[in-house]
C-alpha positions, 0 to 999 in steps of 0.5 A: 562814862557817857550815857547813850539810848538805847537807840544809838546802840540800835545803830551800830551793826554789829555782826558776826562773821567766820575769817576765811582768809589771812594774809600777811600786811607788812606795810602796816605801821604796827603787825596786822593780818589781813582778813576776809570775813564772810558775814553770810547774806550779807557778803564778804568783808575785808579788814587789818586787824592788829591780832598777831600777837594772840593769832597765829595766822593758821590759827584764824581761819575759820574762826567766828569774830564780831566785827562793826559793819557800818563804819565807813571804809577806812585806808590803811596804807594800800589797804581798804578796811572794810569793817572793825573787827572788836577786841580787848585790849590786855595790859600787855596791849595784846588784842583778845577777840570778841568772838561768839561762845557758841556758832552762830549764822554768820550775818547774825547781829548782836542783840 
């Protein structure tokens, strides 16, 4: 495992925001919802995430996720992710959310 300073996790923004929108992506080449977030003073944010397997679509809005908000946007098919919504890969390769244990403020950054 490579080694980073302390400085180069200061750069990541990592923020947690609440899912106020899913929708369906059946263009993604592997299942993915689309979801808005807000992030509070910091605004809504779009993101496909590859949760379904674990997600139920009902079951995602109004939950609190962490998500990378200073990665470039990036094209997936005729979508824009805006951010990274963080996970855990199971031996299954079923994404388990990185989520707070508690509520937070959504705009929040991980410290």
């Amino acid at each position: 495992m490579e080694s980073i300073v302390w400085a180069d996790f200061e750069r990541v923004e990592l923020r947690v925001g609440t899912i106020v929108e899913v929708g369906e992506f059946p263009e993604a080449r592997k299942p993915a919802w689309k979801l808005t977030v807000d992030f509070g003073p910091l605004g809504t944010r779009r993101s496909s995430a590859q949760i379904t397997t674990l997600y139920p679509r009902g079951e995602l809005v109004g939950r609190q996720v962490l998500a990378v908000l200073n990665f470039p946007p990036k094209r997936i098919g005729p979508f824009e992710s805006e951010v990274l919504v963080t996970g855990f890969a199971r031996e299954d390769g079923a994404i388990v959310l990185a989520v707070p244990d508690r509520p937070v403020p959504n705009g929040a950054r991980l410290v």
